[in-house]
C-alpha positions as CSV (number, residue, x, y, z in Angstrom):
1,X,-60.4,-130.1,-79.3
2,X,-59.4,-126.7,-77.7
3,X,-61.2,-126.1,-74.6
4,X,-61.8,-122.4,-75.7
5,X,-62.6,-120.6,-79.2
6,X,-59.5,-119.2,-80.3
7,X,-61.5,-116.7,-82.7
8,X,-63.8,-116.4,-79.3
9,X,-61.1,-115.5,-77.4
10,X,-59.9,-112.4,-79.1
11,X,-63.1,-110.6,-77.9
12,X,-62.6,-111.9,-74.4
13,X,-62.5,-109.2,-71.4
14,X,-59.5,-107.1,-71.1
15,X,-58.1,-106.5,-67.3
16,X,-57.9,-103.1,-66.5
17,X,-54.4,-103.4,-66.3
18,X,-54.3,-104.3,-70.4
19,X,-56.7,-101.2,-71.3
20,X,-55.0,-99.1,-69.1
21,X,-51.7,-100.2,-70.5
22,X,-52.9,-100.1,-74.1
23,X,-54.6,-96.5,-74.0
24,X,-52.3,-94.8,-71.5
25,X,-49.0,-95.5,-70.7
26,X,-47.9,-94.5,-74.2
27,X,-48.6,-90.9,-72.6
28,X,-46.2,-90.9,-70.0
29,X,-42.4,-91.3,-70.3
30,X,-42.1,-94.3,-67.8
31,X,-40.1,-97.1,-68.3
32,X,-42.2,-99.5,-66.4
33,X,-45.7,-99.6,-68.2
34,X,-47.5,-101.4,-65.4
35,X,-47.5,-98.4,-63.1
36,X,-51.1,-99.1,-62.1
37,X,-51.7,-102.5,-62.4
38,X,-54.0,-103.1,-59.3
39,X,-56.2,-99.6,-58.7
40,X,-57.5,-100.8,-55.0
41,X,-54.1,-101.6,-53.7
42,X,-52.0,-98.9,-55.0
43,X,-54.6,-95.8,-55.6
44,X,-56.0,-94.4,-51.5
45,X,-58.9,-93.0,-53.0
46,X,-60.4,-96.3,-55.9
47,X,-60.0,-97.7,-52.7
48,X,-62.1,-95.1,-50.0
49,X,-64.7,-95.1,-52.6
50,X,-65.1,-98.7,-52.8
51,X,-65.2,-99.1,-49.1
52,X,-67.9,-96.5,-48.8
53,X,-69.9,-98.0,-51.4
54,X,-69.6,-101.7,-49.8
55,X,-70.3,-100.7,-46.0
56,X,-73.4,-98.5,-46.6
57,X,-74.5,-101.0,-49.3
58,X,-74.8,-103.9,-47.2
59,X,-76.7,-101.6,-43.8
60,X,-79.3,-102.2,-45.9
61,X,-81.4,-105.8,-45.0
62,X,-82.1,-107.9,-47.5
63,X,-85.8,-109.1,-46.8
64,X,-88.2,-112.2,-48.7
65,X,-91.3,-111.3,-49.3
66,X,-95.1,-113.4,-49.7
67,X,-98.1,-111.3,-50.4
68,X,-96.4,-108.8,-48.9
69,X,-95.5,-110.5,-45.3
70,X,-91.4,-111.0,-44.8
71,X,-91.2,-114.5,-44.1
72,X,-88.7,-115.1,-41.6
73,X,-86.8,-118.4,-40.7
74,X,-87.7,-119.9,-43.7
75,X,-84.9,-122.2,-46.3
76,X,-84.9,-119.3,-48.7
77,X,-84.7,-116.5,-46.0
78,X,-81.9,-118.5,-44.2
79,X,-80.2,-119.0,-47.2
80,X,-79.6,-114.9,-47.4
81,X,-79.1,-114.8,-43.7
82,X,-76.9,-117.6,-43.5
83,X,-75.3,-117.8,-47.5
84,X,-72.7,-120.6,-46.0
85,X,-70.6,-121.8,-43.1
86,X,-67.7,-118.7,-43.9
87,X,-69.9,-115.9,-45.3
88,X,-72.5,-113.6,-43.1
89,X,-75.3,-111.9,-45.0
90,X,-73.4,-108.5,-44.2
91,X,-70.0,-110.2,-46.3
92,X,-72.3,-111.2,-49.3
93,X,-73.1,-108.1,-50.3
94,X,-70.4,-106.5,-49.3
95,X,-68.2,-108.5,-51.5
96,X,-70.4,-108.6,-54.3
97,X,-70.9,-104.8,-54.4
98,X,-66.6,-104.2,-54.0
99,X,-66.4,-106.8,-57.1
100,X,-69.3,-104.8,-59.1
101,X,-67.4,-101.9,-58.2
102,X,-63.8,-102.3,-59.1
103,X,-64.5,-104.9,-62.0
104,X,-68.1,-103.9,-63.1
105,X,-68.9,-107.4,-62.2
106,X,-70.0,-110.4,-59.1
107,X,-70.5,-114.2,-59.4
108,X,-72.2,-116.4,-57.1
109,X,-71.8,-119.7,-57.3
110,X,-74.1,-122.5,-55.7
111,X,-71.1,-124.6,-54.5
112,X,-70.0,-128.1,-55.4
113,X,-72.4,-130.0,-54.1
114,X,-75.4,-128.1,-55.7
115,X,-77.6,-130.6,-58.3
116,X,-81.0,-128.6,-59.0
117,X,-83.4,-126.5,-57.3
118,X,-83.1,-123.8,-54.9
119,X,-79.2,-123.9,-53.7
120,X,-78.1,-124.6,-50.3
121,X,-75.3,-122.8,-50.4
122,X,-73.9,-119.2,-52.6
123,X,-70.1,-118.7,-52.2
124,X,-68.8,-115.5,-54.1
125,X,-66.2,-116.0,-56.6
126,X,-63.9,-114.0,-57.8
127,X,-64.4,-112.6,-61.6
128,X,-61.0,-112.5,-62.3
129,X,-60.3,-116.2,-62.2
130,X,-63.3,-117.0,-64.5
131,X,-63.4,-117.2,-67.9
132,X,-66.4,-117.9,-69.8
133,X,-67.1,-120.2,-72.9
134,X,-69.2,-119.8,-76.0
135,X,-70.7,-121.4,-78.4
136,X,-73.8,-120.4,-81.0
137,X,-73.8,-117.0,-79.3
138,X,-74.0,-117.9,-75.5
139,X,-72.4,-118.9,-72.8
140,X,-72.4,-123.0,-72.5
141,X,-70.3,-123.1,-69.2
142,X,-67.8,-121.1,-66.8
143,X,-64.1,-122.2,-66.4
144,X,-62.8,-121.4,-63.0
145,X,-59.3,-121.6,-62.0
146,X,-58.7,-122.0,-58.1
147,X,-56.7,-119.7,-56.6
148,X,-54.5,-121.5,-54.4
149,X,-54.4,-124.8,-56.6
150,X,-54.7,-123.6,-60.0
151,X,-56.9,-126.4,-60.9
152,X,-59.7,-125.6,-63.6
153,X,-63.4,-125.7,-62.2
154,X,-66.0,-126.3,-65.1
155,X,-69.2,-124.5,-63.5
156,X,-72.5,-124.7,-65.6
157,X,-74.7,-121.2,-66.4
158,X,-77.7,-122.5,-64.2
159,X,-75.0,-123.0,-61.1
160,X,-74.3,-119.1,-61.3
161,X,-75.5,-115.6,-61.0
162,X,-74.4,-113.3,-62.5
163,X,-74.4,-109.5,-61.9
164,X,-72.7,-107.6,-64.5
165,X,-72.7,-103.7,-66.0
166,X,-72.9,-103.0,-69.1
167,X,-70.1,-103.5,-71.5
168,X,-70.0,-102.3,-75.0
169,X,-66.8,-104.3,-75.7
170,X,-68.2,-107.8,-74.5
171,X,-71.9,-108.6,-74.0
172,X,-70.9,-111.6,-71.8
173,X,-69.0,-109.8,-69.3
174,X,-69.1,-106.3,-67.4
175,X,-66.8,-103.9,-67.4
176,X,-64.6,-102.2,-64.7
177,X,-65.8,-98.3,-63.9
178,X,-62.3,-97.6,-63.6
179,X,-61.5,-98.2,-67.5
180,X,-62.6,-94.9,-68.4
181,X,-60.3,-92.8,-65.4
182,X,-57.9,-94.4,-66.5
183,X,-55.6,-91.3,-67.1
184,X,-56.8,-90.0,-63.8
185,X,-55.6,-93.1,-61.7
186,X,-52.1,-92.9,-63.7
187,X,-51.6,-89.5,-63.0
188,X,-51.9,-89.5,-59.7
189,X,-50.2,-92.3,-59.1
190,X,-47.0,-90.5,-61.4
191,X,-47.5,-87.5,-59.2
192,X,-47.6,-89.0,-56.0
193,X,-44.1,-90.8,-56.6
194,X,-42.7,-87.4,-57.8
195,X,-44.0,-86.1,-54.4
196,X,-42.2,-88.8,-52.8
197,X,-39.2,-88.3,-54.4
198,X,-39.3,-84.7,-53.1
199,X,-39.8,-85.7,-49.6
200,X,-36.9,-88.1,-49.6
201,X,-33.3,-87.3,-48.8
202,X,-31.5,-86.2,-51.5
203,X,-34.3,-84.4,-53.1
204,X,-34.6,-80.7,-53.9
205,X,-32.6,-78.8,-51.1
206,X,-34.6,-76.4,-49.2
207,X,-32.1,-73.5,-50.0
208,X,-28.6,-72.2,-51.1
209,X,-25.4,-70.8,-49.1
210,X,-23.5,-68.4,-51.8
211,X,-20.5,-66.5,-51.4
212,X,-18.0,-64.9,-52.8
213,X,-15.1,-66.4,-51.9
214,X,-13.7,-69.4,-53.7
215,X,-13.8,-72.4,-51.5
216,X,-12.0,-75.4,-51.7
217,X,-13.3,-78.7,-51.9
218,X,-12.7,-79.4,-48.3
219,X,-13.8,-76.1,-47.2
220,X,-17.2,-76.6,-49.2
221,X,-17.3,-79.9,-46.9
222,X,-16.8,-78.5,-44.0
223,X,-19.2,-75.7,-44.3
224,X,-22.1,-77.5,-45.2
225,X,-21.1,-80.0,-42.5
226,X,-21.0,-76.8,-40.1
227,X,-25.0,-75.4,-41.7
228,X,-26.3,-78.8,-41.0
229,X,-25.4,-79.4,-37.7
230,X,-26.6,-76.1,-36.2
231,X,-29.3,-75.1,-38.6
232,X,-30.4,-78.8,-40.2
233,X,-33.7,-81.0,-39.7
234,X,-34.9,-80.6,-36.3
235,X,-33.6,-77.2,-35.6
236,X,-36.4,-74.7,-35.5
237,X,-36.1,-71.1,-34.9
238,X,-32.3,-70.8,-34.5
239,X,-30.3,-67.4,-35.9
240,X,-27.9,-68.1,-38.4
241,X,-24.7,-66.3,-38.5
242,X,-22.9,-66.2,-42.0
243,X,-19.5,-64.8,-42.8
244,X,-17.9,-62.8,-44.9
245,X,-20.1,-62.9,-48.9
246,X,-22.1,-65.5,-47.7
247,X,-25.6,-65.3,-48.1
248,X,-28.8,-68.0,-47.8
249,X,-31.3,-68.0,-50.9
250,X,-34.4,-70.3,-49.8
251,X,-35.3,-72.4,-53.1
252,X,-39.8,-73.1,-53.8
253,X,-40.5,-75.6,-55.4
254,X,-41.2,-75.2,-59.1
255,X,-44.6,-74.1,-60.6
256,X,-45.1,-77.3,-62.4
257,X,-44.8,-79.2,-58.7
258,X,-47.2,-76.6,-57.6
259,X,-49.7,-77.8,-60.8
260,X,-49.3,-81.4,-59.7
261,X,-51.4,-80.7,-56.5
262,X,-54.6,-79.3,-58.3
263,X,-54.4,-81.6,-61.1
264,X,-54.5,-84.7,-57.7
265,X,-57.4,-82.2,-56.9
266,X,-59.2,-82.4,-59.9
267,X,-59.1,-86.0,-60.6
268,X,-60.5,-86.6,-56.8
269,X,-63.7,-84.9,-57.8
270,X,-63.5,-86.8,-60.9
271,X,-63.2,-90.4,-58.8
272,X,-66.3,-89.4,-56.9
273,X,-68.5,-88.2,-59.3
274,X,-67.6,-91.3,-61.3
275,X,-68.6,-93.6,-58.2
276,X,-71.8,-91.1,-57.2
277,X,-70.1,-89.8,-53.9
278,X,-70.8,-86.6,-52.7
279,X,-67.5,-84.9,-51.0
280,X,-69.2,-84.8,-47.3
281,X,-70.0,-88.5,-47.6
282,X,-66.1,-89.3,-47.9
283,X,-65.5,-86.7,-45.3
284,X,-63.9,-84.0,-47.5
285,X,-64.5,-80.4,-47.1
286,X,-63.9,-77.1,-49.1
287,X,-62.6,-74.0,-48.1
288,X,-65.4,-72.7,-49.8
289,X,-68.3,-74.6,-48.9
290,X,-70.6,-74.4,-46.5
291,X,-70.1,-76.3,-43.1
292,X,-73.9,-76.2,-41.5
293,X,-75.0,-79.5,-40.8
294,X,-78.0,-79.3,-43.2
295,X,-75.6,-79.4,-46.1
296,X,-74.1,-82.7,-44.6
297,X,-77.2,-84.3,-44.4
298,X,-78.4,-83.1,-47.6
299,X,-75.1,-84.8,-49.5
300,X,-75.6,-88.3,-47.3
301,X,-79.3,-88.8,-48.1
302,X,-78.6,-87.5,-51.9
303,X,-75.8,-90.4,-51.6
304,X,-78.7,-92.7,-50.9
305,X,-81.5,-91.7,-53.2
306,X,-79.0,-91.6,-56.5
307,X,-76.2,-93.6,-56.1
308,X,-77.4,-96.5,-53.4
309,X,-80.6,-97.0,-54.4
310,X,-80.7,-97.3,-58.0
311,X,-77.6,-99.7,-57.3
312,X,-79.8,-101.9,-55.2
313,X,-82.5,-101.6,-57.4
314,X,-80.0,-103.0,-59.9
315,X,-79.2,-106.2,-57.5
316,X,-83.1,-106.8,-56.8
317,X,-83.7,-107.0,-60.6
318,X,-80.7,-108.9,-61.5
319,X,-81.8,-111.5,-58.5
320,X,-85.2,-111.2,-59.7
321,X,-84.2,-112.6,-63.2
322,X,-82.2,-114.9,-62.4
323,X,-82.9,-116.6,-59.2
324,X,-86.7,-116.2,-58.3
325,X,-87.8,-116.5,-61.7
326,X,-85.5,-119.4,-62.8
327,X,-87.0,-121.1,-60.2
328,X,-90.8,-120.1,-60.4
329,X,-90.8,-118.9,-56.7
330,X,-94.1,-117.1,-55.6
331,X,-91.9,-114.5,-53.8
332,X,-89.4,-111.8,-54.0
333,X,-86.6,-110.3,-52.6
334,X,-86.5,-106.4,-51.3
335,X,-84.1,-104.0,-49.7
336,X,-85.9,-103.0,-46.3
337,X,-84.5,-99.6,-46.1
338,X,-86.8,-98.5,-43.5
339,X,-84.1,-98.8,-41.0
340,X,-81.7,-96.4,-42.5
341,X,-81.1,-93.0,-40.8
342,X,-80.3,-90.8,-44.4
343,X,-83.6,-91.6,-45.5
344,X,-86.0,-90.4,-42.3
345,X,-87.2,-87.3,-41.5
346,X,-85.7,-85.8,-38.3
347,X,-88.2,-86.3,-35.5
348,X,-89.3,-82.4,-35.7
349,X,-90.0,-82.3,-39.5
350,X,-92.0,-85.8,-38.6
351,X,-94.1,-83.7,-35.9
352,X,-94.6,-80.7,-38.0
353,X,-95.6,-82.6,-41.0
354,X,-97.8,-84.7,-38.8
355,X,-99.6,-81.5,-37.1
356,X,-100.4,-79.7,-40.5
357,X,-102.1,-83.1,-41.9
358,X,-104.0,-83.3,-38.9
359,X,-105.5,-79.9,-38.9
360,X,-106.4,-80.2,-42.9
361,X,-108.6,-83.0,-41.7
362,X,-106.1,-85.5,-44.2
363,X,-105.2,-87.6,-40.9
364,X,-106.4,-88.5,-37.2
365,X,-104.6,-88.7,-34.6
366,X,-105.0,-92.4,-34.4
367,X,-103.9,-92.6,-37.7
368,X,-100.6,-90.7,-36.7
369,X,-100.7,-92.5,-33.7
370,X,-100.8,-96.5,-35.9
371,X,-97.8,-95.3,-38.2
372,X,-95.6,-94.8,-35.0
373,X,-96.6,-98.2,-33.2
374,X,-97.8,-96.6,-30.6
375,X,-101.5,-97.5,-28.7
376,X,-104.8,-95.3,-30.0
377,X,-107.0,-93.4,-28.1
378,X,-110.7,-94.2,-27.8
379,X,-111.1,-90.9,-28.9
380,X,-108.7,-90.3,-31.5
381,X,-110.6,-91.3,-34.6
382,X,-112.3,-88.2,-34.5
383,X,-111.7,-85.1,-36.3
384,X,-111.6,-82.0,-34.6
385,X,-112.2,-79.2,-36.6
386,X,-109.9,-76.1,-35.8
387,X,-111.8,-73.2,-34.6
388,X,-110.5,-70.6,-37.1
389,X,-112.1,-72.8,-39.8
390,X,-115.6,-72.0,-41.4
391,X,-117.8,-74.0,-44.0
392,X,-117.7,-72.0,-47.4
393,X,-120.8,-69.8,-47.6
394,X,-122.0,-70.1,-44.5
395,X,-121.9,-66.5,-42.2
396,X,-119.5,-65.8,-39.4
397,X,-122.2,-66.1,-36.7
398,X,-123.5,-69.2,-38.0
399,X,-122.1,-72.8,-36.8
């Protein structure tokens, strides 16, 4: 018996390289149809927006919590801390957030030695080497080829975790954000070899001697020989003498270069919006926009509160699912994001906002006072009214 379901198979996840081969290279006249076959290593900016996503994503500490008390130093905090003898806390969700963002899914696996029961161990595997098996409508086990051996790994559903986006194509498996920009990648990656190829020798000259005359063949030689040597790369700011009916006509490049630089323009703004990055966050700036500061910060915490957020919202409840509630533990596990600078006031707003809640009479200033650590006062408990304020009702010259 086949180990897979050939009538299974056909609905199987497609790589990104076999959508974007299927739907897109028809469009371009290239006679290699693989152009983009691997978006991180050959396209700079799949790859700038997947490195911002993964080092803010794991800044954020991943806490376990009881009755609302972190526990610390604990098997199940340690195993978060500590996920194996290789892997730091900082590199698990690192690498699970790059995978979820370049193939719109992450595996962990509990390791080889796992039997039952809270794991030891979590190891993250790569989702491109496994291939999942159903029968009656589920999934009945993982196949997972090794990437240096090539030998088959049969890894059970209740070894795994799975976090995966949605895919209308396959219910089993996520999908890569990437599929749909497919277009965009290709372009670019079509217009950036043409602008290679214009930056190479024996491109598009930079301009034209014409004359009159008629030159021979060894003349022509020696003439352009003569122009490059005193006027060629690396000589700036020379005068050029020409004979008799010779003239230099500078060539531009063509419009349709020109176009190639705003359409690589275009489908930038298009990668970011697609990954939630604002264009401050990846360190680009218009012409036209403003450069205050207050617009900077404004982009990096929106970065946080729509794109980061939700995302790790999306890891707590997939972790809730299928780890704390497979195994009927009394706690969960939170993103402490207390610590992150994008998401706190500046120490002035802080103050004022502190000030004005104090004079309404809606804080003390021990209670201002406890939510910065600091020690209260003996006398800080009190209210003190301000005294511009006056009871409703009551005359001017009365207390």
């Amino acid at each position: 018996m086949s180990l897979f379901n050939k009538r299974k198979q056909k609905k199987q996840l497609r790589s990104f390289e076999e959508l974007n081969n299927e739907s897109i290279a028809d469009d371009f006249s290239v006679s290699d149809k693989k152009t983009c076959t691997d978006p991180y290593l050959q396209h700079a900016w799949v790859s700038v927006c997947i490195d911002i996503l993964t080092r803010n994503v794991a800044r954020a500490e991943f806490e376990i919590c009881k009755n609302g008390t972190v526990e610390t130093d604990t098997p199940l905090s340690n195993l978060f801390n500590f996920p194996n003898k290789s892997l730091s806390r900082f590199d698990l969700w690192k690498q699970t957030c790059a995978w979820w963002s370049l193939d719109g899914e992450a595996f962990w696996w509990f390791g080889e030695n796992y039997v039952c029961g809270i794991p030891n161990e979590i190891f993250v595997l790569n989702p491109r080497y496994m291939q999942h098996v159903v029968d009656c409508g589920r999934i009945t086990k993982w196949v997972y080829t090794e990437e240096v051996s090539g030998r088959p790994l049969i890894i059970l559903p209740d070894e795994v975790i799975h976090f995966k986006d949605w895919n209308p194509w396959n219910v089993f498996r996520g999908v890569s954000p990437l599929v749909s920009l497919g277009l965009e990648v290709e372009q670019d990656l079509l217009a950036a070899k043409q602008n290679t190829g214009l930056l190479k020798e024996g491109g598009v000259p930079k301009g034209l001697l014409k004359t009159d005359q008629v030159l021979t063949e060894a003349e022509a030689e020696l003439l352009a020989r003569t122009w490059d040597k005193k006027y060629g790369r690396g000589m700036k700011n020379r005068v050029a003498v020409l004979g008799k009916g010779t003239e230099y006509q500078p060539l531009t490049f063509s419009p349709d270069v020109l176009k190639l630089y705003d359409m690589k323009k275009w489908n930038l703004y298009t990668l970011l919006a697609k990954y939630g990055i604002p264009p401050r966050v990846a360190n680009i700036q218009d012409s036209k926009s403003s450069l205050s500061g207050t617009d900077t910060d404004s982009q990096h915490r929106a970065f946080w509160n729509y794109t980061l957020i939700p995302l790790l919202k999306n890891f707590e409840e997939v972790l809730e699912v299928q780890f704390f509630r497979r195994f009927e533990l009394p706690c969960k596990g939170i993103f402490n994001l207390s610590n992150i600078p994008e998401l706190q006031e500046s120490e002035d707003a802080q103050s004022n906002r502190d000030i004005a809640e104090i004079n309404a009479g809606l804080k003390t200033i021990n209670d201002v006072l406890r939510e910065r650590g600091k020690e209260t006062k003996s006398w800080g408990d009190i209210w003190y009214k301000p005294a511009t304020l006056n009871p409703v009702g009551l005359d001017s010259n009365q207390e």
